[in-house]
C-alpha positions as CSV (number, residue, x, y, z in Angstrom):
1,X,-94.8,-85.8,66.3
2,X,-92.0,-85.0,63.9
3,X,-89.0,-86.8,65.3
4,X,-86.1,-87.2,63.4
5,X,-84.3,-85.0,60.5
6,X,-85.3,-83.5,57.9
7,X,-84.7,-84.5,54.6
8,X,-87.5,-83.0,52.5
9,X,-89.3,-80.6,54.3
10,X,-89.6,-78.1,51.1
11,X,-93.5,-77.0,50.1
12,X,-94.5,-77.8,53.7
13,X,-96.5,-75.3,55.8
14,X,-96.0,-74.9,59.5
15,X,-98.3,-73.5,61.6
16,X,-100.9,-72.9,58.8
17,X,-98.9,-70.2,57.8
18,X,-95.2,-70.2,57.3
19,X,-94.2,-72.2,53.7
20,X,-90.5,-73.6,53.4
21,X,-88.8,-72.4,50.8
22,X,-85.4,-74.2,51.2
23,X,-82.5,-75.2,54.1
24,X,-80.2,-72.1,55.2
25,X,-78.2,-74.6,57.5
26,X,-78.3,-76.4,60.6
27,X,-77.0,-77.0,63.9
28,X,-77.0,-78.9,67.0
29,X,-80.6,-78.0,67.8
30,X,-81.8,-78.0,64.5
31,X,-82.7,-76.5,61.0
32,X,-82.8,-73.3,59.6
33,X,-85.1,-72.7,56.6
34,X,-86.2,-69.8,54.5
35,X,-90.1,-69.5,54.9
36,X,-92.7,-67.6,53.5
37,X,-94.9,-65.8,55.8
38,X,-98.4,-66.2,53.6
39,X,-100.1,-63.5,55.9
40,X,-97.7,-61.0,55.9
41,X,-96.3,-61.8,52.3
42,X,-92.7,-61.6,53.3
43,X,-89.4,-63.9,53.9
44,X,-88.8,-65.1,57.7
45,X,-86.1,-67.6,58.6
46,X,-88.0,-70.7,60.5
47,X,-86.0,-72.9,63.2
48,X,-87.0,-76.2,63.5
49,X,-86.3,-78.5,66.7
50,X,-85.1,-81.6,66.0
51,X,-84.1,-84.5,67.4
52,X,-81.7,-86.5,65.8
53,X,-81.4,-89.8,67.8
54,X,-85.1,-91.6,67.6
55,X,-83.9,-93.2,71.1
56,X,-83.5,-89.8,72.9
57,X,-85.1,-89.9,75.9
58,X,-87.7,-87.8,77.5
59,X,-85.6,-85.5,79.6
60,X,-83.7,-84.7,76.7
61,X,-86.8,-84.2,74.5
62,X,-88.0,-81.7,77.2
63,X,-84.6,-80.0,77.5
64,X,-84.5,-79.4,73.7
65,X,-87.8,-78.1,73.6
66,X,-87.2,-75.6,76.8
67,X,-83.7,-74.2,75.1
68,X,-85.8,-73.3,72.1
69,X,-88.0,-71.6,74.2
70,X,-85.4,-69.7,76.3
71,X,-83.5,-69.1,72.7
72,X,-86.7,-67.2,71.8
73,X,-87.7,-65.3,75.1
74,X,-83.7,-63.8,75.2
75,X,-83.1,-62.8,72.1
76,X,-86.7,-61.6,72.0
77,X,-85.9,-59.5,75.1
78,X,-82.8,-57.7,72.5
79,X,-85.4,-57.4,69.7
80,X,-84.5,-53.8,69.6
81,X,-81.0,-54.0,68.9
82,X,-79.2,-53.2,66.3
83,X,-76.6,-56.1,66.4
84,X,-79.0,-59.3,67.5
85,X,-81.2,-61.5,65.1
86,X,-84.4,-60.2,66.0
87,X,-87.2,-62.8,67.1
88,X,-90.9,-62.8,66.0
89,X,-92.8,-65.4,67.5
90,X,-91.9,-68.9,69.0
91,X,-94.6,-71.2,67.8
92,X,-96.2,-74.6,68.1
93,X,-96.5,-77.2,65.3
94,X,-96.6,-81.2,65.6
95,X,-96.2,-80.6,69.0
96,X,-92.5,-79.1,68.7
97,X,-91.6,-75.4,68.9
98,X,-90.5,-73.2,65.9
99,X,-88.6,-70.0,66.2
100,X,-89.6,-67.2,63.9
101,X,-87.0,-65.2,63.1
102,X,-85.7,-62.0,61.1
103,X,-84.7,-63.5,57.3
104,X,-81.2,-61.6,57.3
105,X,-80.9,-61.4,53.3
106,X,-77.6,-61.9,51.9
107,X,-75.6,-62.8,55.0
108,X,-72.6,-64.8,55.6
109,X,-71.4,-66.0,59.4
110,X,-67.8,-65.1,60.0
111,X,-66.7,-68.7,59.4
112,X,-67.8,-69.5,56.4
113,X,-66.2,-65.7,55.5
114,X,-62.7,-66.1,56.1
115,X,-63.1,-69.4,55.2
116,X,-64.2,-68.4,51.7
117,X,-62.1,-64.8,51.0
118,X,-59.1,-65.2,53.6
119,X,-58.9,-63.7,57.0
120,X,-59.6,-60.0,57.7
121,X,-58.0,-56.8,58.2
122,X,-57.4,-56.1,62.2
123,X,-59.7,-53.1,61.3
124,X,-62.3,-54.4,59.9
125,X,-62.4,-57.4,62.5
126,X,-61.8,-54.6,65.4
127,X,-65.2,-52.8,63.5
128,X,-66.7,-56.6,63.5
129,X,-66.0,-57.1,67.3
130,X,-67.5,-53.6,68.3
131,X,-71.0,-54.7,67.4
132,X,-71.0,-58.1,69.0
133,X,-69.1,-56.8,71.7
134,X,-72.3,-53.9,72.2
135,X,-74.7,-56.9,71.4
136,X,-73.5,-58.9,74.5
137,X,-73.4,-55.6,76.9
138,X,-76.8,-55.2,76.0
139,X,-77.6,-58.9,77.0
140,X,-75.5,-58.8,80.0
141,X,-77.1,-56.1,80.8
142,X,-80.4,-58.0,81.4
143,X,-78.8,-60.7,82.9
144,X,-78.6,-62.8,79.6
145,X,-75.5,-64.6,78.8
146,X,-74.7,-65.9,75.5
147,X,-72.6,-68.7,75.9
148,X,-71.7,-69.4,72.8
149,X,-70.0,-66.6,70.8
150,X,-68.2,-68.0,67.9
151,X,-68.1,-66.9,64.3
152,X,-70.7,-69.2,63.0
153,X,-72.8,-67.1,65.0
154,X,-71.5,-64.0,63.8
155,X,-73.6,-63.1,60.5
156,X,-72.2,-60.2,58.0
157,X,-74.8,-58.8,55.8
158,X,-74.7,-55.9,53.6
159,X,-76.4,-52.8,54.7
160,X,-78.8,-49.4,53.7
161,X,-75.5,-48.3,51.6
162,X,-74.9,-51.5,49.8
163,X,-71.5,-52.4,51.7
164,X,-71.3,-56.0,51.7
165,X,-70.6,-57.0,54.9
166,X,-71.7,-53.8,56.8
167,X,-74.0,-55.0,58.8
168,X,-72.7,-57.0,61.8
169,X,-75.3,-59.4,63.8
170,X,-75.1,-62.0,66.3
171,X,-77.2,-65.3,66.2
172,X,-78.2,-68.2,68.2
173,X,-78.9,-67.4,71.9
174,X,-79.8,-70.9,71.7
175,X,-77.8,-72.0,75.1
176,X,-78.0,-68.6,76.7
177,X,-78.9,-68.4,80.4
178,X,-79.9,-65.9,83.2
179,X,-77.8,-67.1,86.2
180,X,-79.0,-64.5,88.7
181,X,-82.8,-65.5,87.9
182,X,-82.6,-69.3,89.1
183,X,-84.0,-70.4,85.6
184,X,-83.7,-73.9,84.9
185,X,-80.9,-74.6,83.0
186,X,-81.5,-76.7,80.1
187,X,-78.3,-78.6,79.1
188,X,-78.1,-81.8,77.6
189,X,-76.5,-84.6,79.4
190,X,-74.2,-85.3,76.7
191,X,-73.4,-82.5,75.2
192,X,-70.9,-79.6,76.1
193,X,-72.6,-76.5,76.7
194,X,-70.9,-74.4,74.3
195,X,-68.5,-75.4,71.6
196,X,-64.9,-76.2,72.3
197,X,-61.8,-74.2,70.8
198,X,-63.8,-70.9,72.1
199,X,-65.1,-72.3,75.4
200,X,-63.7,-70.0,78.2
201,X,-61.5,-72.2,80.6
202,X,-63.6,-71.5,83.6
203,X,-66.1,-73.1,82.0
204,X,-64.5,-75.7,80.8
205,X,-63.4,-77.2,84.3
206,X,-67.6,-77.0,85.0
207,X,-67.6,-72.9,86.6
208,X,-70.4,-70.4,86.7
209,X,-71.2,-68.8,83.6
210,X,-69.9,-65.3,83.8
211,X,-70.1,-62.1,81.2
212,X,-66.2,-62.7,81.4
213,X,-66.9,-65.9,79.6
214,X,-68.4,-64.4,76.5
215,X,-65.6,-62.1,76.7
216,X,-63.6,-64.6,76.3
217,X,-65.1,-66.4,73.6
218,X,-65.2,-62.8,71.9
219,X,-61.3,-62.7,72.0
220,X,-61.1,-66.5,70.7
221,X,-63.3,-65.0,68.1
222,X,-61.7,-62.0,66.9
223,X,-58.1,-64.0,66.9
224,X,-60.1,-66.3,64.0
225,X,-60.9,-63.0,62.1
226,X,-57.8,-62.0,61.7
227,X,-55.4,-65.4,61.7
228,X,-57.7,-67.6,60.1
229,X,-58.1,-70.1,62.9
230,X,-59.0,-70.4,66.7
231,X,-55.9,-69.8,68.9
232,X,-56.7,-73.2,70.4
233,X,-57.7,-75.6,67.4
234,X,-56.3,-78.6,67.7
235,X,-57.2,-82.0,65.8
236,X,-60.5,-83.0,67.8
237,X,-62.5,-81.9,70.5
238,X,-61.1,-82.6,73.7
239,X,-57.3,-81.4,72.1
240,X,-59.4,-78.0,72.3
241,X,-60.8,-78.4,75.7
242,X,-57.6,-79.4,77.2
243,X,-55.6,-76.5,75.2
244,X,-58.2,-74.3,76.6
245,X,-57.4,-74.8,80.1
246,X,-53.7,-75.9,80.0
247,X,-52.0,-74.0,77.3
248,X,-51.2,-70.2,76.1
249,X,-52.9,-69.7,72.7
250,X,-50.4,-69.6,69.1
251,X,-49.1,-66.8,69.0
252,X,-50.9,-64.6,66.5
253,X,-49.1,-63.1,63.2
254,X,-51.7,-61.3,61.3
255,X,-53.4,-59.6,64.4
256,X,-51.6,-56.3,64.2
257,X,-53.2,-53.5,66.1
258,X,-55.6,-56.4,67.4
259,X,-52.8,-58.3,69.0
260,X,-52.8,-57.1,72.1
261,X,-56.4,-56.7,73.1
262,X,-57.0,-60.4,72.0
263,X,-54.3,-61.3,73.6
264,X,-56.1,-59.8,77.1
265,X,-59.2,-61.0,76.4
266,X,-57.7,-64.8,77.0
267,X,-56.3,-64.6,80.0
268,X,-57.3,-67.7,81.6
269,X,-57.9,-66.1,84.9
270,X,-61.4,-64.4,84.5
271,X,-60.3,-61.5,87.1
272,X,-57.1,-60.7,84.9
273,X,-58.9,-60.7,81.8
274,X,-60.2,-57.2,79.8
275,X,-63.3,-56.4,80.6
276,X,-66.7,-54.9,77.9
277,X,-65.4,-51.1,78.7
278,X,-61.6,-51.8,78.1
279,X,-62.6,-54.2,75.1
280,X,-64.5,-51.2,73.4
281,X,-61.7,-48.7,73.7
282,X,-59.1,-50.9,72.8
283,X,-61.5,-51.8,69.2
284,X,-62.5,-48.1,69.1
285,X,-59.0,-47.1,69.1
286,X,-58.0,-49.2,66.1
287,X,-61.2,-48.4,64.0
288,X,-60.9,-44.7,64.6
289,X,-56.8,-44.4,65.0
290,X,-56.8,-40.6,65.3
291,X,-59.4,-40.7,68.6
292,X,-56.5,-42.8,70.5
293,X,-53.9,-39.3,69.8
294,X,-56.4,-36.7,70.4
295,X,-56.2,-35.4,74.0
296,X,-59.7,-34.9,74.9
297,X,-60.8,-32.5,78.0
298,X,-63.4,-35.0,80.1
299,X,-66.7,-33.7,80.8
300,X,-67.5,-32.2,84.0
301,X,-71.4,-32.2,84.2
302,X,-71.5,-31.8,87.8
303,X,-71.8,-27.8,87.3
304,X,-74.5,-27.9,85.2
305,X,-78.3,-27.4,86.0
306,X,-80.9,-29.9,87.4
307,X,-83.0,-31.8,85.3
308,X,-86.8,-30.0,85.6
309,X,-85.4,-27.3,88.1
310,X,-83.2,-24.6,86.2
311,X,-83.4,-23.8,83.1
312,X,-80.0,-24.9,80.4
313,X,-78.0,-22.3,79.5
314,X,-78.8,-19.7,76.7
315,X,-77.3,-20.8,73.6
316,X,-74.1,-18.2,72.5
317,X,-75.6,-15.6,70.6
318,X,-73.6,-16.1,67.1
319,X,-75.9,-19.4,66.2
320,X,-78.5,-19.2,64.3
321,X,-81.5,-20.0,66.0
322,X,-83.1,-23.7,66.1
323,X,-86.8,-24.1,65.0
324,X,-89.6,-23.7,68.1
325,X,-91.8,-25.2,66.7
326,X,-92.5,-29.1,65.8
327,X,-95.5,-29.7,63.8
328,X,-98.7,-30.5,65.7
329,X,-98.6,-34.2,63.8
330,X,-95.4,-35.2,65.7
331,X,-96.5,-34.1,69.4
332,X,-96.6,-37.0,71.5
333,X,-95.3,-40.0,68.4
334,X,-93.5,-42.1,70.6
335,X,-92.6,-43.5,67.3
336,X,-91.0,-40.4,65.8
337,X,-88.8,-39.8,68.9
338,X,-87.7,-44.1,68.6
339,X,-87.1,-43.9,64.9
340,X,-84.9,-40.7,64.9
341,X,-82.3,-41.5,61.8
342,X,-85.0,-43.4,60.1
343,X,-86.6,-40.3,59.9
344,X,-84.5,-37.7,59.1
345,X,-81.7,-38.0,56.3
346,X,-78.7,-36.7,56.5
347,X,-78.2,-33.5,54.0
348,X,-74.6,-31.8,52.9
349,X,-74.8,-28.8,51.4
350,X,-75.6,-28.4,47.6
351,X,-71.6,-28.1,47.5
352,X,-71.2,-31.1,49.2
353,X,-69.5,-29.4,51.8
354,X,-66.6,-28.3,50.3
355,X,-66.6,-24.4,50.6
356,X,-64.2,-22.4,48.5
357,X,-62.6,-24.5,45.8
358,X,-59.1,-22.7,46.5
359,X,-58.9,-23.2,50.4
360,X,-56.4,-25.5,51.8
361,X,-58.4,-26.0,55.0
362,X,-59.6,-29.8,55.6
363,X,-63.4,-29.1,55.1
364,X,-63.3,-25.9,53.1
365,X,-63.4,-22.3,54.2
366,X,-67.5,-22.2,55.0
367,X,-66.5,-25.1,57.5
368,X,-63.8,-22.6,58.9
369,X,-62.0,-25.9,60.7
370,X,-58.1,-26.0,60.8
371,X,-57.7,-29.4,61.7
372,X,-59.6,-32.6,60.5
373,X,-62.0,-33.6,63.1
374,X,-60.8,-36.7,65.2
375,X,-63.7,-38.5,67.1
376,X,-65.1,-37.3,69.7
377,X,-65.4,-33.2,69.0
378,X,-68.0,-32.0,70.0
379,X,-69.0,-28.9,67.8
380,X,-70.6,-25.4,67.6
381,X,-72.8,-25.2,64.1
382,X,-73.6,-21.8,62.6
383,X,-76.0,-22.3,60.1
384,X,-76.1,-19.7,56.6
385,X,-80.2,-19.9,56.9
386,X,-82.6,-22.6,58.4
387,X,-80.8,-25.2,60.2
388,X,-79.5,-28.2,57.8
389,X,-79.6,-26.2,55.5
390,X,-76.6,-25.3,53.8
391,X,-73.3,-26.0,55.0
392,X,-72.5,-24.4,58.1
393,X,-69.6,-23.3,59.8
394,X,-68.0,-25.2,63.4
395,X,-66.5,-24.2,65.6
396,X,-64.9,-26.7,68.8
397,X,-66.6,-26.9,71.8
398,X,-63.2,-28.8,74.0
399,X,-64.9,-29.3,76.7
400,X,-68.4,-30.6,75.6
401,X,-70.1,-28.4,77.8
402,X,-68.3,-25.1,77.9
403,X,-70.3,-23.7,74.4
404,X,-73.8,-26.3,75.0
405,X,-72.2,-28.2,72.0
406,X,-75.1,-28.9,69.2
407,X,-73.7,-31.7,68.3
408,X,-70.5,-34.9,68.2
409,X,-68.4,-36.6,65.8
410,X,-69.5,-40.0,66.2
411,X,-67.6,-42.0,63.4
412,X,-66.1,-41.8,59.9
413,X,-66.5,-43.1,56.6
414,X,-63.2,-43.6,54.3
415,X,-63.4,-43.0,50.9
416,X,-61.3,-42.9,47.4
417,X,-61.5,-39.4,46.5
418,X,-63.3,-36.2,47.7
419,X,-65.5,-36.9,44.8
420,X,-66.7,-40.3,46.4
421,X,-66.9,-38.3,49.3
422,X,-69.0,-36.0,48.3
423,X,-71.7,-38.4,46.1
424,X,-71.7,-40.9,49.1
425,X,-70.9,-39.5,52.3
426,X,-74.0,-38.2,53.4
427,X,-75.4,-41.8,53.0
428,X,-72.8,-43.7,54.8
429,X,-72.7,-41.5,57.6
430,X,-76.1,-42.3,57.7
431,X,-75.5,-45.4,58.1
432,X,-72.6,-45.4,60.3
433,X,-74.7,-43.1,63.1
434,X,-77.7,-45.3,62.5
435,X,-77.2,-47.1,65.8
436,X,-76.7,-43.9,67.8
437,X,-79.6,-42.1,66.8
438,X,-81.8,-44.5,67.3
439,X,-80.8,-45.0,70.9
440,X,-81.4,-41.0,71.6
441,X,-84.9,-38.8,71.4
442,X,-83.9,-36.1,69.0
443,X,-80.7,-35.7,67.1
444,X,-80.1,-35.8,63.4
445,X,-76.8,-37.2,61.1
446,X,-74.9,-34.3,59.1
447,X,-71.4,-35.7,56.9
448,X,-68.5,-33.1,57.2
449,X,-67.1,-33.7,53.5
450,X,-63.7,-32.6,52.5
451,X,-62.6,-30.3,49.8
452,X,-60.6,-31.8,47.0
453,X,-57.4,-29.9,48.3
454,X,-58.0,-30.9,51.9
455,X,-58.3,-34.2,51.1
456,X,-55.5,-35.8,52.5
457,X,-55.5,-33.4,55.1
458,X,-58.9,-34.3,56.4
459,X,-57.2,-37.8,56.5
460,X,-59.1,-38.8,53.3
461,X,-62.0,-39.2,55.4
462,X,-66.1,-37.8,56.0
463,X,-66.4,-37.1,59.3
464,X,-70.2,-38.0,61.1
465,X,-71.5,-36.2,63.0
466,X,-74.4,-36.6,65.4
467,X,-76.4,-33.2,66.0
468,X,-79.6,-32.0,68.0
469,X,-82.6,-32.1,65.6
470,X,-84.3,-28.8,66.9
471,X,-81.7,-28.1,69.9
472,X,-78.7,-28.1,71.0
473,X,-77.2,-31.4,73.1
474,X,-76.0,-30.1,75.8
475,X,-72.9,-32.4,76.3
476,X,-71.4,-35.6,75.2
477,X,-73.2,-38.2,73.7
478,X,-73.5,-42.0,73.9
479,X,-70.4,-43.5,74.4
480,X,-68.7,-40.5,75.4
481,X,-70.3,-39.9,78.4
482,X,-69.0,-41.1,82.0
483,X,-70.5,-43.0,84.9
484,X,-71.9,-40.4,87.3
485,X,-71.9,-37.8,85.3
486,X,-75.0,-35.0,85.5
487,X,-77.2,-34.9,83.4
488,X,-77.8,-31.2,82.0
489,X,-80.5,-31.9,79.4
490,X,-82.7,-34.9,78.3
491,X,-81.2,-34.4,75.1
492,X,-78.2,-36.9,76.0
493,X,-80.3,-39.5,77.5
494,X,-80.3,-42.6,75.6
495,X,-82.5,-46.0,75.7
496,X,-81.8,-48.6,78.4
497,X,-79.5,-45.8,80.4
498,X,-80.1,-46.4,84.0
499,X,-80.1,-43.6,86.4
500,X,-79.5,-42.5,89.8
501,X,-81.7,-40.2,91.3
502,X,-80.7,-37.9,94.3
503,X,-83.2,-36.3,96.7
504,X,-82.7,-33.1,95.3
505,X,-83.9,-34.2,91.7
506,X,-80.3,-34.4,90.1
507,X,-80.0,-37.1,87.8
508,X,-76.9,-39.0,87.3
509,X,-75.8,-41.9,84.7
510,X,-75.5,-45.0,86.6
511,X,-73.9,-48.4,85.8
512,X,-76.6,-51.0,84.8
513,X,-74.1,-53.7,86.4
514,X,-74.9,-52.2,89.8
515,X,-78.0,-51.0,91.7
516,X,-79.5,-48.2,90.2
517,X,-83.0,-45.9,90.6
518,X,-84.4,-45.8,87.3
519,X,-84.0,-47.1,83.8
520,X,-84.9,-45.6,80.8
521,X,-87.1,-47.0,78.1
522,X,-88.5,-44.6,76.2
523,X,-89.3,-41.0,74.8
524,X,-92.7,-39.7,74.0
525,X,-93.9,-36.2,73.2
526,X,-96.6,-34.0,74.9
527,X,-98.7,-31.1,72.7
528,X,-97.6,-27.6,72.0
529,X,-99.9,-26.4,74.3
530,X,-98.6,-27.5,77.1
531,X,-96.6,-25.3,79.2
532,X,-93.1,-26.7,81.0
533,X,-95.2,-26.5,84.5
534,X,-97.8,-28.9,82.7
535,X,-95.2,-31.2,81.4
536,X,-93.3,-31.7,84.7
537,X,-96.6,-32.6,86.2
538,X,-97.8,-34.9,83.9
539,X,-94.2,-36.3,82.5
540,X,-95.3,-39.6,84.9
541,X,-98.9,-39.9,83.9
542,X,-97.9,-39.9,80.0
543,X,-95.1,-42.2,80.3
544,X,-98.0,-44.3,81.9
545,X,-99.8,-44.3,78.7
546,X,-97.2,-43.8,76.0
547,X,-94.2,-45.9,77.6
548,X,-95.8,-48.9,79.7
549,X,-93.3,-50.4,81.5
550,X,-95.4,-53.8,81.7
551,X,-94.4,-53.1,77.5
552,X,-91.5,-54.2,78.3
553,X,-91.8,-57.0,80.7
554,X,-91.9,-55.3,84.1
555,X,-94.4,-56.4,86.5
556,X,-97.2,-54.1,87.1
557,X,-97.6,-54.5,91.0
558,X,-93.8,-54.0,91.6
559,X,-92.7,-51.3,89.1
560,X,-94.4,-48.0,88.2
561,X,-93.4,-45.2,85.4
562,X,-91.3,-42.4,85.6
563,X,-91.0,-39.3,83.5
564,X,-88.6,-36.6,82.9
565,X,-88.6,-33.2,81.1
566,X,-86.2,-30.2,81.1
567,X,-86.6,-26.8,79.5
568,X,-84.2,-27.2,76.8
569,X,-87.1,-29.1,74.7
570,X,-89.5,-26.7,75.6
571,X,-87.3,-23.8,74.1
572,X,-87.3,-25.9,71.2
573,X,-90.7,-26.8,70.8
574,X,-90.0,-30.2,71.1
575,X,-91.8,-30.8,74.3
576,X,-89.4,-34.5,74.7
577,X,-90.3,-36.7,77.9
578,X,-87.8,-39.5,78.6
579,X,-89.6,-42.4,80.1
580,X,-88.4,-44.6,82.3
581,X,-89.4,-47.6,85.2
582,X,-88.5,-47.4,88.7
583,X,-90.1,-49.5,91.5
584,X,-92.9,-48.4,93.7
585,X,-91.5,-48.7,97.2
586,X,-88.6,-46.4,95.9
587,X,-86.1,-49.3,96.0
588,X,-83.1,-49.3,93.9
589,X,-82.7,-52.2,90.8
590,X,-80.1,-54.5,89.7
591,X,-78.9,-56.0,86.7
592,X,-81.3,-58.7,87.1
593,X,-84.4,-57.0,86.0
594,X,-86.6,-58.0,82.7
């Protein structure tokens, strides 16, 4: 049994299988190393459990051992996020567990970061805390609390466009826990569960841990982005604690637009502090300014039709029509519907979007827009042929549902010049929607590229938008949409939505924090011979067999599948079913499920 440090472990192999390359870094559970996976033929990052004080005794062995373990099984559990280090495999070797983990080339944790180039801009830490902030909703979600969000756990990477640090994950669910389960907690009897200086102080004077924890160790977070240091360091350890619990943080003087959401986020009473849905508007507003100004009409999807009873309403006869037909390869590709962006590229036209060369308007005269588009819009787009092909012209649906809108502005990419714009846009909108897409069925990126004259009017910036592949969407997307709000279409349905279901067959968006009839987990396809009848019918069955919700950790002899069509896809051709798990007796779910 390997017992102590390491303090040559190049060359070996673990497992039969995994060769250290070198040491990333360390922490209090152990090492990090760069491996080489000989079977696959491809970098992994390996952590090794050790145990640091020969004398340790067996509790403490055994509690090491079951934290790696529970490190693995929760962040394996938010594999399929975007913003979490994804785990492979938690293995075995000299009787100790390794993790195998995602190699996350070229990254650097916040820490070392700021520590190395100087703090950051309230932006770009507001853009930072956004994807950690949707990382820990997705865990709380499941009933997974981190525990210990800090920016050594906060790794920066660069991204599909090349941007240094545009990729934003968060590490080390090595202490998290799932209170409402009644797992064992693994904490060591010396050691603080969590690291001081960022400790919430509930949890400091031995409380529950809470989502309002992380939150809080989010805000101590984002005030080291931006001021270069925790808003409680003090010389040692228990200065922290005790600074924690008794004392207001420094007052920040870098934090700008930041200031006062931080400032919220440590309250010390967990009640009074901001909670995950005011924490993402306040960040939203300061990475996309313009969307805090724009006055916004809110959706009303109570008028619209049922899901699988009436059909959508016709599309308004000035569009061009969307394709009917998907190509018999696709039908039923659960994989297709998942991988959505990855898919499909984003295309502006062979101008680049900018229409006449002498218009003043912010996107060019083909565009036809006034104004430049602030976030949120939700557009009308008239194509000159084939749809994405070309640029096309848009038109503002206010409401979202008024026109059956094709399509959103989901973010922005700022640029130099309307050159830059146009040579790059396309891609970083790419990237910038990545996350989006890959959470819907059937929806496509298109870049909005200024003219060189509206430039500056456009606000120097490429507006992304987020538009139905082969139909339109039928109302706000992601974010955008409200609890309870009806759904018109499966087109807006997302992954991990949960739903509740009336007796009537109207489907609403429910809060995953409360009890709840169905959650989504997936999208499949049926053939284009199937009529909408057929599908409604077997929509159940083929989530069954294309969606499993035992996939995904559900118990077989408590859960069953759902399905869900509605006509709009089978206009389209698309012939989309949105997949979800419900239980068997009909009971509702909570946030404590798998």
């Amino acid at each position: 049994m390997h017992s102590g440090p390491s303090t040559s472990g190049v060359g070996r192999v673990i497992a039969g299988r995994y060769l250290l390359l070198h040491r990333l870094g360390g922490g209090g559970m152990g090492h990090v190393w760069l491996a080489h996976d000989q079977r696959l033929a491809c970098e992994v990052a390996l952590k090794e459990i050790v145990f640091p004080d020969p004398a340790e005794g067996p509790h403490e062995r055994e509690a090491r051992v079951a934290r790696a373990r529970a490190e693995a099984r929760h962040a394996a559990g938010l594999r399929d996020h975007p913003h979490v280090v994804t785990v492979h495999d938690v293995l075995e070797h000299e009787e100790l567990p390794w993790i195998v983990m995602e190699y996350v080339a070229g990254a650097v944790d916040l820490r070392d970061l700021v520590e190395q180039r100087g703090p950051l801009a309230p932006a770009e830490c507001a853009r930072v805390g956004l994807a950690v902030l949707d990382a820990l909703t997705a865990g709380h979600e499941r009933g997974v609390l981190h525990r210990d969000v800090k920016p050594a756990n906060i790794l920066l990477a660069p991204d599909r466009t090349g941007a240094p640090y545009g990729r934003v994950l968060l590490a080390d669910y090595g202490i998290s826990v799932r209170p409402a389960t009644g797992e064992t907690r693994w904490t060591m009897a010396s050691a603080l569960v969590g690291t001081p200086g960022y400790l919430a102080p509930e949890r400091a004077t031995g409380g529950p841990p809470t989502p309002a924890a992380d939150l809080f160790s989010l805000g101590c977070t984002l005030y080291f982005g931006v001021e270069g240091q925790g808003p409680f360091a003090r010389p040692s350890h228990l200065a922290e604690l005790t600074a924690v619990v008794a004392e207001e943080p420094r007052p920040a003087t870098r934090a700008g637009a930041l200031g006062p959401i931080v400032h919220a986020l440590l309250a010390k009473d967990p009640a009074a502090r901001a909670s995950a849905a005011q924490t993402e508007a306040a960040l939203a507003r300061i990475v996309v300014p313009q969307a805090a100004a724009y006055s916004r009409t809110q959706t009303d999807l109570g008028s619209q039709p049922q899901w699988a009873a009436a059909p959508p309403p016709p599309p308004p006869p000035h569009r061009a029509p969307r394709r009917r037909v998907l190509h018999s390869a696709l039908a039923g590709l659960l994989g297709l519907a998942l991988a959505g962006g990855g898919v499909w590229y984003a295309v502006a036209g062979p101008d680049g979007g900018t229409g006449s060369t002498g218009s003043a308007l912010p996107y060019g005269d083909q565009v036809g827009l006034t104004r430049e588009l602030v976030a949120g819009d939700c557009v009308i787009a008239t194509w000159p042929g084939a749809p994405f092909e070309g640029t096309p012209g848009l038109a503002l649906d206010r409401s979202c549902t008024d026109l059956i809108p094709d399509g959103q502005v989901m973010a922005f990419v700022e640029t130099a010049s309307a050159r830059e714009a146009r040579e790059r846009g396309a891609e970083m909108c790419e990237e910038r929607t990545r996350e989006v897409r890959e959470r819907l069925a059937d929806v496509r990126s298109f870049a909005v590229v200024p003219t060189d004259e509206g430039f500056e009017a456009a606000g120097r910036r490429t507006a992304c938008l987020v538009l139905g592949a082969h139909a339109p969407v039928y109302g706000p997307l992601a974010g955008y949409r409200e609890v309870g709000a009806l759904f018109a279409d499966v087109a807006t349905v997302q992954r991990r939505d949960c739903l509740d279901v009336a007796r009537e067959g109207q489907v609403r968006l429910a809060s995953c924090a409360g009890r709840y009839h169905q959650q989504v987990l997936g999208f499949t396809r049926m053939g284009e011979d199937v009529t909408y009848d057929a599908g409604k019918e077997r929509a159940e069955d083929t989530c069954a067999r294309d969606v499993p919700p035992q996939d995904y950790g559900f118990d077989p002899s408590v859960y069953e599948a759902g399905g869900w069509v509605s006509e709009g896809s089978w206009k389209s051709g698309t012939h989309l079913v949105v997949c979800t798990v419900r239980k068997q007796n009909g009971g509702t779910m909570e946030g404590d499920e798998p």
